[in-house]
Z-matrix of the N, CA and C atoms (Angstrom, degrees):
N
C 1 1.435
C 2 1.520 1 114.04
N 3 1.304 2 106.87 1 -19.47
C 4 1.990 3 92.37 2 -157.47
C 5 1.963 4 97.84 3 -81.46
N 6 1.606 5 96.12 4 -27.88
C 7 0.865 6 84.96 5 173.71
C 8 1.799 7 159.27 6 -73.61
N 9 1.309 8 82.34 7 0.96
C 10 1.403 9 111.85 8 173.45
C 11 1.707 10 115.93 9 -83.04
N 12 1.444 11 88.65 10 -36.67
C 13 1.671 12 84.96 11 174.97
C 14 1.901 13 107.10 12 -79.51
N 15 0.516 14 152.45 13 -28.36
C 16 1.816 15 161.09 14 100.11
C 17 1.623 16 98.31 15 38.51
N 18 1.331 17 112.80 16 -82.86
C 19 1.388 18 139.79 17 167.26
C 20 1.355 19 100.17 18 -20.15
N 21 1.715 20 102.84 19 -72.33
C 22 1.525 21 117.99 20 -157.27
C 23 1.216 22 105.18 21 -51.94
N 24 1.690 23 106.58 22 -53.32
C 25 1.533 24 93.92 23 -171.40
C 26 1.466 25 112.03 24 -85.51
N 27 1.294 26 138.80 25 29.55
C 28 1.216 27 119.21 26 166.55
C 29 1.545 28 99.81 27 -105.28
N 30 1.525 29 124.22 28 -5.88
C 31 1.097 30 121.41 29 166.72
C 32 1.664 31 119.70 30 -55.77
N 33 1.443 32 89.44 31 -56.32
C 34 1.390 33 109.01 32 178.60
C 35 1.454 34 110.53 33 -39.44
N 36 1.503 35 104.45 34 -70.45
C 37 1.579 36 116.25 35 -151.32
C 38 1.705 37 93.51 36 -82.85
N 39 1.565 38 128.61 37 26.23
C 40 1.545 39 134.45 38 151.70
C 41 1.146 40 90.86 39 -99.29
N 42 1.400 41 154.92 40 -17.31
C 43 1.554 42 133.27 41 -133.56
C 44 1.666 43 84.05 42 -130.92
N 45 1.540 44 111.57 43 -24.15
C 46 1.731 45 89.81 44 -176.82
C 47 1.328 46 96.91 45 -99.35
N 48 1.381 47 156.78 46 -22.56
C 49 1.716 48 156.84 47 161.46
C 50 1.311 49 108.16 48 -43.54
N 51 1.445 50 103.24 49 101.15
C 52 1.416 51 139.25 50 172.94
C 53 1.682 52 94.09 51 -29.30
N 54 1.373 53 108.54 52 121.86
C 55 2.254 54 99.87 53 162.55
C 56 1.675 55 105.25 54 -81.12
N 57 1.303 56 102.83 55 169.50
C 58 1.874 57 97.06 56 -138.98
C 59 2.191 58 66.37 57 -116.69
N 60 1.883 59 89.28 58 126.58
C 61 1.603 60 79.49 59 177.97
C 62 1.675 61 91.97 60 -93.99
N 63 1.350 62 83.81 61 163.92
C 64 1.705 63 124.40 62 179.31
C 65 1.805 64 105.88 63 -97.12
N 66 1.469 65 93.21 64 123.45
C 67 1.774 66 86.91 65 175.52
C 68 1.872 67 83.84 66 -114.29
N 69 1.637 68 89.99 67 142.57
C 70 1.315 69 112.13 68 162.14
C 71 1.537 70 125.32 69 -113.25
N 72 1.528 71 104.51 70 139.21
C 73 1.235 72 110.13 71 -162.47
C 74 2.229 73 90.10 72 -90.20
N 75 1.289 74 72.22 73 156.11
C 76 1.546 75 95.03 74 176.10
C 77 1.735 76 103.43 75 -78.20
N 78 1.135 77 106.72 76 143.29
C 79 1.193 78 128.58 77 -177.29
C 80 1.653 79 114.23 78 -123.79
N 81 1.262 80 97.04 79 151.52
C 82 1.813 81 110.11 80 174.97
C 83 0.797 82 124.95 81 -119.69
N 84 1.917 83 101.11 82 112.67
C 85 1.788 84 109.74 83 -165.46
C 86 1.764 85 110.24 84 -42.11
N 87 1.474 86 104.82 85 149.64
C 88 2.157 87 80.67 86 172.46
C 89 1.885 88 100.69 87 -89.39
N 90 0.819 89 81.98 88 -168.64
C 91 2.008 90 96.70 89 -170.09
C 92 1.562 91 86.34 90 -78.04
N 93 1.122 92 115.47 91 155.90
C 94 1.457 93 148.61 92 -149.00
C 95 1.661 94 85.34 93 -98.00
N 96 1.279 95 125.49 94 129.88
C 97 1.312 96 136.17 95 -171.79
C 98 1.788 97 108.85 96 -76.87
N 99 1.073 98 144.67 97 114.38
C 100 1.361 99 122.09 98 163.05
C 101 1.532 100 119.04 99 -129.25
N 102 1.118 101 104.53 100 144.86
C 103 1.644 102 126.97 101 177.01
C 104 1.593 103 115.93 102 -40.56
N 105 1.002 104 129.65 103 120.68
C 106 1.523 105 131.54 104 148.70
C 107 1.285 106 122.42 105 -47.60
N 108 0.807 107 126.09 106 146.73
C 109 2.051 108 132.47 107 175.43
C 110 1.285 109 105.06 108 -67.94
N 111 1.136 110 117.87 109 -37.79
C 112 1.775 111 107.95 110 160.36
C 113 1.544 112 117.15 111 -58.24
N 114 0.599 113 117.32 112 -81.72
C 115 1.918 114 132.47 113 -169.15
C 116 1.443 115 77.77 114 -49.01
N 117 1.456 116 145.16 115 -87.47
C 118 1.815 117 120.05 116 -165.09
C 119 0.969 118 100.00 117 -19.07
N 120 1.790 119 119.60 118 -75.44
C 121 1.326 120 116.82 119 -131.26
C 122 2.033 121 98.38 120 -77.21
N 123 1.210 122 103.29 121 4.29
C 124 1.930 123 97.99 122 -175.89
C 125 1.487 124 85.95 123 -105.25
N 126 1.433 125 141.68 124 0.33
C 127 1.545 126 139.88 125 176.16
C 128 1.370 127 103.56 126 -98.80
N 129 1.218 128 123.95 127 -22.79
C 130 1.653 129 123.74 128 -176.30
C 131 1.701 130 108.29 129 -94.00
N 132 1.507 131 98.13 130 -44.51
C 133 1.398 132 96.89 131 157.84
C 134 1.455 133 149.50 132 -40.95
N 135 1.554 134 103.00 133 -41.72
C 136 1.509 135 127.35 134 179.01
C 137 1.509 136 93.46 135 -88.71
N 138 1.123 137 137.35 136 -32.91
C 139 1.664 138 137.16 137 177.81
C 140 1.569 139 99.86 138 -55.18
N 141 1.321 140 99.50 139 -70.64
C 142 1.789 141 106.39 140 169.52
C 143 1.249 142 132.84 141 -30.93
N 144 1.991 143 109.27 142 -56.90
C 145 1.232 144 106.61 143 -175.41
C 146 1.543 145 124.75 144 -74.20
N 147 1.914 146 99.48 145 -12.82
C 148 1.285 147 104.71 146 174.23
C 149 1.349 148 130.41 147 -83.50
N 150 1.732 149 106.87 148 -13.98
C 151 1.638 150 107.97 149 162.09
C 152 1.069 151 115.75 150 -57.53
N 153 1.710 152 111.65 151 -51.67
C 154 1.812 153 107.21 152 -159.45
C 155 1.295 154 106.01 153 -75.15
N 156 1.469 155 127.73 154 -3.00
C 157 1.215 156 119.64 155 -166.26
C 158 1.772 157 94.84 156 -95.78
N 159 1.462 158 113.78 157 -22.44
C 160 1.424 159 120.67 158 -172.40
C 161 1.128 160 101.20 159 -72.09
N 162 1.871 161 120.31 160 -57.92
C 163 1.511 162 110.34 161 -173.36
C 164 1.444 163 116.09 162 -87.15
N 165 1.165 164 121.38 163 3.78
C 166 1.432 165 111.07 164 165.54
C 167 1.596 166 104.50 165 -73.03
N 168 1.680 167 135.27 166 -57.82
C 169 1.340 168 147.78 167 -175.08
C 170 1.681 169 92.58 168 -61.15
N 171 1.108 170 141.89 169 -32.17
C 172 1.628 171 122.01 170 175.42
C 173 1.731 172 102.25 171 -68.68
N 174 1.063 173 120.79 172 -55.13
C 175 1.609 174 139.68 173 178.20
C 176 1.423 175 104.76 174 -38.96
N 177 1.531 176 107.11 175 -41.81
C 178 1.729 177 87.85 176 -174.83
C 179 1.488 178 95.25 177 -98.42
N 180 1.044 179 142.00 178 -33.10
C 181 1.323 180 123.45 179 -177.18
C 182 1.501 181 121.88 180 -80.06
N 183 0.771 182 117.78 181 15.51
C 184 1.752 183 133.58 182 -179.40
C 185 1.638 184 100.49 183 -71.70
N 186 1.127 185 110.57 184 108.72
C 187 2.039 186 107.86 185 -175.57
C 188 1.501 187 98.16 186 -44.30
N 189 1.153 188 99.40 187 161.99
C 190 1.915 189 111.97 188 164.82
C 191 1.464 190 98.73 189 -100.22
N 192 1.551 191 90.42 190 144.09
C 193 1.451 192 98.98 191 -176.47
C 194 1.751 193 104.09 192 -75.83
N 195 1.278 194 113.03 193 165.51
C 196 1.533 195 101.86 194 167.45
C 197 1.446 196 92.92 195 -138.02
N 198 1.509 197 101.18 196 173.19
C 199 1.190 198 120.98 197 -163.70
C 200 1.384 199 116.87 198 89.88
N 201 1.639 200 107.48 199 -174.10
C 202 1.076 201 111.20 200 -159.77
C 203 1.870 202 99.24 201 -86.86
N 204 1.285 203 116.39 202 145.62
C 205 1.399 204 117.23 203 -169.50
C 206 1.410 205 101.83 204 -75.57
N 207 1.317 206 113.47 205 133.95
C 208 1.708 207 124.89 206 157.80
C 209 1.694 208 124.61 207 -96.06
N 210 1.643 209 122.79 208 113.79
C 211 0.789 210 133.90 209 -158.88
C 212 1.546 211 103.72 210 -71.84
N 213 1.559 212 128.80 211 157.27
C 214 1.180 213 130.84 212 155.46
C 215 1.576 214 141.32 213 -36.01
N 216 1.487 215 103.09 214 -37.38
C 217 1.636 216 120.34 215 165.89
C 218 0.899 217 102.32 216 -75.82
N 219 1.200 218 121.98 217 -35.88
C 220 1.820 219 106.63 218 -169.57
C 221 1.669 220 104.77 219 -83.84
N 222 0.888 221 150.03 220 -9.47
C 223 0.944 222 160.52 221 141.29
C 224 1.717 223 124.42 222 -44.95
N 225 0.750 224 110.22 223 -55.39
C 226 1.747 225 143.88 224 164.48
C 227 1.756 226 87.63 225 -60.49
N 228 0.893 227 134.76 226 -60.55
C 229 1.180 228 136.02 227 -167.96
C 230 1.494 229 114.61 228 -72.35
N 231 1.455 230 110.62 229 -40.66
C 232 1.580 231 105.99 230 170.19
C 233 1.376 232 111.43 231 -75.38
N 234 1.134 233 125.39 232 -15.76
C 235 1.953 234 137.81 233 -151.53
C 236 1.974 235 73.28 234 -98.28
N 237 1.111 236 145.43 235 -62.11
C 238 1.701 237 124.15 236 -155.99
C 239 1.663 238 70.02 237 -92.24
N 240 1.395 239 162.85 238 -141.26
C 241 1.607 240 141.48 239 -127.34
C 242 1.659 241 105.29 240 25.85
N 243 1.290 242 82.56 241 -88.37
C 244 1.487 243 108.76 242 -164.41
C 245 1.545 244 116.42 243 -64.50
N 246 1.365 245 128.92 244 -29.23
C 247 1.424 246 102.22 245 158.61
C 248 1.524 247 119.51 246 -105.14
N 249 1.657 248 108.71 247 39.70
C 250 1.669 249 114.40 248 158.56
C 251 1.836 250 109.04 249 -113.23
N 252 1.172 251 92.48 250 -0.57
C 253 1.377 252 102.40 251 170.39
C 254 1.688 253 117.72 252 -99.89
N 255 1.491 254 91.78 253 -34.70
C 256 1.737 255 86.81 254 161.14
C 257 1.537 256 125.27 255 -79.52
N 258 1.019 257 134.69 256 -22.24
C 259 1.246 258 140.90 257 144.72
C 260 1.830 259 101.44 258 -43.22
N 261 1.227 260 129.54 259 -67.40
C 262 1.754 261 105.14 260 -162.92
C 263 1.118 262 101.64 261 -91.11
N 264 1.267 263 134.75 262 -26.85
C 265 1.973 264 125.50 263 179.62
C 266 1.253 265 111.65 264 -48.71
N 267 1.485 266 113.50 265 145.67
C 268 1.530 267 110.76 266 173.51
C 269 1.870 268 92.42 267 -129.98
N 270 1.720 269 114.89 268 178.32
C 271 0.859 270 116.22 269 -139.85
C 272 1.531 271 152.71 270 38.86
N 273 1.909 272 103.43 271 -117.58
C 274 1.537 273 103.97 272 155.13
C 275 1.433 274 135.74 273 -66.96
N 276 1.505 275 76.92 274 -24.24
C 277 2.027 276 84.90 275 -171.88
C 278 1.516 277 107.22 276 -68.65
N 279 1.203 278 136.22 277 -23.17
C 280 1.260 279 167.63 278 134.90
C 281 1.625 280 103.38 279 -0.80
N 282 1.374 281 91.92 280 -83.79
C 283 1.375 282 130.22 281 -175.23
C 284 2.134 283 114.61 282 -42.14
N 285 1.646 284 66.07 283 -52.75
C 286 1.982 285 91.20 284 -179.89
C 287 1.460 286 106.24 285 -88.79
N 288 1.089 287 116.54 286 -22.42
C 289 2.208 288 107.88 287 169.55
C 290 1.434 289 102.39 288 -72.42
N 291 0.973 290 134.60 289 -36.07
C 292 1.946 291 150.17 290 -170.46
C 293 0.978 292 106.44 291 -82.08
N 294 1.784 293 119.39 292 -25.92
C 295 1.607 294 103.98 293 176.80
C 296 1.785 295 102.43 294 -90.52
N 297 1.156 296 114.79 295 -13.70
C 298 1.563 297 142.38 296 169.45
C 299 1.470 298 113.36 297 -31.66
N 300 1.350 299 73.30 298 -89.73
C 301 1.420 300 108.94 299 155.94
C 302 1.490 301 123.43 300 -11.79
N 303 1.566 302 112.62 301 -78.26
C 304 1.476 303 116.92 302 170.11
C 305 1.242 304 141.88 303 -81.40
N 306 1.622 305 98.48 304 -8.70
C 307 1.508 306 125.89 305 163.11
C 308 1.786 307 102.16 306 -62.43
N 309 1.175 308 123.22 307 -57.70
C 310 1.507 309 136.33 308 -170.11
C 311 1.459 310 97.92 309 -51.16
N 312 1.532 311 110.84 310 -59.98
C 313 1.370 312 128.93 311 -154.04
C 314 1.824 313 108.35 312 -73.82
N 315 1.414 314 102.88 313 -14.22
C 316 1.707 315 109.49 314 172.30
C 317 1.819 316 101.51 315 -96.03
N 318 1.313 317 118.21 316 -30.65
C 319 1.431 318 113.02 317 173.03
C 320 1.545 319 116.16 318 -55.57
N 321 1.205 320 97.81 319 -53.76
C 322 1.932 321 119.52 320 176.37
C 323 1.250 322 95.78 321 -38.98
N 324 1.686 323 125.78 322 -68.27
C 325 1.258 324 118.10 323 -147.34
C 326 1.824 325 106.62 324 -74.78
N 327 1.482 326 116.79 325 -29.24
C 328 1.000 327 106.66 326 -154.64
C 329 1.943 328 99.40 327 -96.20
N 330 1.190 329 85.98 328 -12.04
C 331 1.771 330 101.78 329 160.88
C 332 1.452 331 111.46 330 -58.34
N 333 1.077 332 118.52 331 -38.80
C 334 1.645 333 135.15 332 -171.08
C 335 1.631 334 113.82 333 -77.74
N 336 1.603 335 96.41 334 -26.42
C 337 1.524 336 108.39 335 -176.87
C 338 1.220 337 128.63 336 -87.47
N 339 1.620 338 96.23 337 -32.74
C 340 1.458 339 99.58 338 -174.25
C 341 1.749 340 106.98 339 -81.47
N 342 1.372 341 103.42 340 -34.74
C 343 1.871 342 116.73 341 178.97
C 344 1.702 343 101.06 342 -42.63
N 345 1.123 344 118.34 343 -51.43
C 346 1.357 345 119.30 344 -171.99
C 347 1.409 346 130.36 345 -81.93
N 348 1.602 347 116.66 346 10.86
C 349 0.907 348 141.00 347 152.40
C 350 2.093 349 129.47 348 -80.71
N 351 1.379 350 109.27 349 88.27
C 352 1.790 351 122.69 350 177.21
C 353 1.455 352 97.14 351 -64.41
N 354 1.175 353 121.91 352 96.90
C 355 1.976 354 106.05 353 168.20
C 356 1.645 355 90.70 354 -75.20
N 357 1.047 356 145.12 355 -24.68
C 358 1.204 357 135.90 356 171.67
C 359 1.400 358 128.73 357 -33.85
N 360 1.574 359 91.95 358 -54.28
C 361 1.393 360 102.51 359 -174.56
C 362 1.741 361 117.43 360 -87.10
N 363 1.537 362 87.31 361 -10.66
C 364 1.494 363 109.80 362 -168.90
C 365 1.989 364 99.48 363 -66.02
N 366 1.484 365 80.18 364 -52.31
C 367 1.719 366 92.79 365 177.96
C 368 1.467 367 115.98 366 -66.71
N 369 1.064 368 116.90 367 -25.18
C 370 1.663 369 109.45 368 -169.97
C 371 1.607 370 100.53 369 -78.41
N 372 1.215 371 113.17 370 -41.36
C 373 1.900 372 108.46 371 177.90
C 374 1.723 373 89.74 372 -81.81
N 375 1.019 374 160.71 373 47.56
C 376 1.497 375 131.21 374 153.60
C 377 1.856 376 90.54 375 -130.19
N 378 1.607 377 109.88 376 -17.86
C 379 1.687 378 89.83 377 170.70
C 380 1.669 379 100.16 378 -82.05
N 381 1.301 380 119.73 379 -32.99
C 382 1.688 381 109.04 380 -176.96
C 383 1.565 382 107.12 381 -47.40
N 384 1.328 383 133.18 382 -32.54
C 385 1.648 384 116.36 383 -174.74
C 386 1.986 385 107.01 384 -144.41
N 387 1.178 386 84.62 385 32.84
C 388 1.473 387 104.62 386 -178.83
C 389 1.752 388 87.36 387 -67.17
N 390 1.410 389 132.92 388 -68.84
C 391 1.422 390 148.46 389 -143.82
C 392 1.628 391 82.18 390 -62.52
N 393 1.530 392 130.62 391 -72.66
C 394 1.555 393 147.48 392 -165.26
C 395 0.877 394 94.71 393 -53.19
N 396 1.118 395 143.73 394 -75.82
C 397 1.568 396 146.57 395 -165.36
C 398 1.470 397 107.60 396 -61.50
N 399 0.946 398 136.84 397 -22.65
C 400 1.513 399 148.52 398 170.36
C 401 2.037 400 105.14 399 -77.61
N 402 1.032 401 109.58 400 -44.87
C 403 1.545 402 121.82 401 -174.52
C 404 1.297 403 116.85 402 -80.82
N 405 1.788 404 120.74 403 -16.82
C 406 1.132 405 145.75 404 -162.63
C 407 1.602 406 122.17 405 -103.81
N 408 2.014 407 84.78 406 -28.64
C 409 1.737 408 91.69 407 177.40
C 410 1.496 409 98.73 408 -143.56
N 411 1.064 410 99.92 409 31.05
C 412 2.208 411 117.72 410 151.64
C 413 1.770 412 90.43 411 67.41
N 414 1.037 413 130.16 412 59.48
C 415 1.534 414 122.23 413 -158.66
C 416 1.460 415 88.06 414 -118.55
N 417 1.343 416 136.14 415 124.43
C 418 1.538 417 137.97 416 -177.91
C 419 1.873 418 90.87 417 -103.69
N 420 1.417 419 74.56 418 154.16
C 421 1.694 420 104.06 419 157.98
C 422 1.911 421 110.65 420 -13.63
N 423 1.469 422 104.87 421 -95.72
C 424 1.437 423 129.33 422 169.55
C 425 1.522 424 106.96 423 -37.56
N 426 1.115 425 143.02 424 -48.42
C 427 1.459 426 119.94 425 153.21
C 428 1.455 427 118.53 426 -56.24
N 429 1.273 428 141.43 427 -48.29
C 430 1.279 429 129.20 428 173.12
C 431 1.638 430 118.27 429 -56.10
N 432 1.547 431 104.56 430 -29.97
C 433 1.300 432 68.30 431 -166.34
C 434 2.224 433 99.40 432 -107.06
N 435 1.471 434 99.36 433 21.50
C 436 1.699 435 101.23 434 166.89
C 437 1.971 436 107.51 435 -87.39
N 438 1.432 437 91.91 436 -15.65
C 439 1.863 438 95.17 437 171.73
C 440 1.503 439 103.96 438 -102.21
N 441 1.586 440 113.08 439 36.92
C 442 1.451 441 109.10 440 147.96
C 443 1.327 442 122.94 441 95.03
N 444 1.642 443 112.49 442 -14.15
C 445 1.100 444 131.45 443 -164.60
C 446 1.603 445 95.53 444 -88.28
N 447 1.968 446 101.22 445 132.80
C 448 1.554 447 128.83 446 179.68
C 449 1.789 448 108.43 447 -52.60
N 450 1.190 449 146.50 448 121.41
C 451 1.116 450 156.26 449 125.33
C 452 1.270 451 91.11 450 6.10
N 453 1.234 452 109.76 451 -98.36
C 454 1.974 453 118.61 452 -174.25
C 455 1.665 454 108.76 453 -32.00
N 456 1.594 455 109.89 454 -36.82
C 457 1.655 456 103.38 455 -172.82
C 458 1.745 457 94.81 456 -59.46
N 459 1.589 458 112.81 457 -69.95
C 460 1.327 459 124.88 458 -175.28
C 461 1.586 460 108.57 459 -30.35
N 462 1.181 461 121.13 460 -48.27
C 463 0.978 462 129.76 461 -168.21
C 464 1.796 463 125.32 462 -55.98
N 465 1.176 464 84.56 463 -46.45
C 466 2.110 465 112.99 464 -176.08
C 467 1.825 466 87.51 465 -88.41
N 468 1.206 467 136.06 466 -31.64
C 469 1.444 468 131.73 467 176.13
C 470 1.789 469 112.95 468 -72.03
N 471 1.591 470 118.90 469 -29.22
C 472 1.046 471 108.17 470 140.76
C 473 1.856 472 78.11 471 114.71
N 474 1.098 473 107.81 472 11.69
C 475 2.008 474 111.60 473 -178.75
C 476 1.450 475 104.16 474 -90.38
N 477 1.350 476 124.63 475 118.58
C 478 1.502 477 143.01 476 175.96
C 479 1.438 478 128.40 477 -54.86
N 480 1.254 479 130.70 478 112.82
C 481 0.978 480 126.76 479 -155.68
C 482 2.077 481 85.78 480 -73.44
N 483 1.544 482 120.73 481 126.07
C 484 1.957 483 128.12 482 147.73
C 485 0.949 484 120.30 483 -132.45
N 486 1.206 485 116.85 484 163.67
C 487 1.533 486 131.37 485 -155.46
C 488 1.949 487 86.00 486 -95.44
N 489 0.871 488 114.25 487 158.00
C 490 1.740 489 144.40 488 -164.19
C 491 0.886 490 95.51 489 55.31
């Protein structure tokens, strides 16, 4: 027991000791930092060179489809099939035209995605600053070409084949 009263009063004799205030001195905001027109224009630059370098490296690593290619109409063509069949099916068949349905309607779109992709053109801007952008963020040979990138691309971009 005694020791509990022990406790109590050290509760106490924390709860009556004044807290010791703190005066703060005023301070002066500093001046608002701003950019030079150089450094933007070398921040918009590196923004840039890092898109084309992004969608060129999605472009080549994108699997190839295999098989035999399915055209857009025909597609379009199974997509109204299949939701005039979900309209008259009843039950499962129902069930399975609707899953049809959105199966078709994810082919369509991604049919739509890949068409609108030029690796051509993709490649012609990623050899223009392929070499800079490589020299800029210490990127050797052997990393470019384990992220997929063609020998021949590196090559016409003007990036040196070294060892590490």
């Amino acid at each position: 027991m005694p020791p509990a009263k022990t406790r109590k009063a050290t509760k106490k004799a924390a709860r009556s000791t004044p807290a010791k205030k703190t005066t703060r001195k005023a301070t002066k905001r500093p001046a608002p930092r701003t950019l030079s027109a150089s450094h933007k224009k070398a921040l918009t630059e590196g923004r840039t060179m890092s898109a084309t370098v992004d969608r060129y490296l999605a472009a080549v690593n994108t699997p190839k489809r295999r098989g035999r290619k399915v055209t857009t109409a025909t597609l379009e063509q199974r997509l109204a099939n299949a939701r005039v069949q979900v309209k008259t099916a009843t039950g499962v068949e129902k069930v399975m035209a609707a899953q049809q349905v959105r199966d078709v309607q994810t082919k369509l779109t991604q049919a739509k995605a890949i068409g609108g992709v030029d690796i051509k053109t993709l490649e012609a801007d990623f050899i223009k600053i392929a070499k800079r952008f490589g020299e800029n963020k210490n990127i050797g040979y052997g990393a470019w070409r384990d992220a997929g990138v063609p020998s021949v691309v590196l090559k016409m971009a003007g990036v040196a084949r070294t060892r590490g």
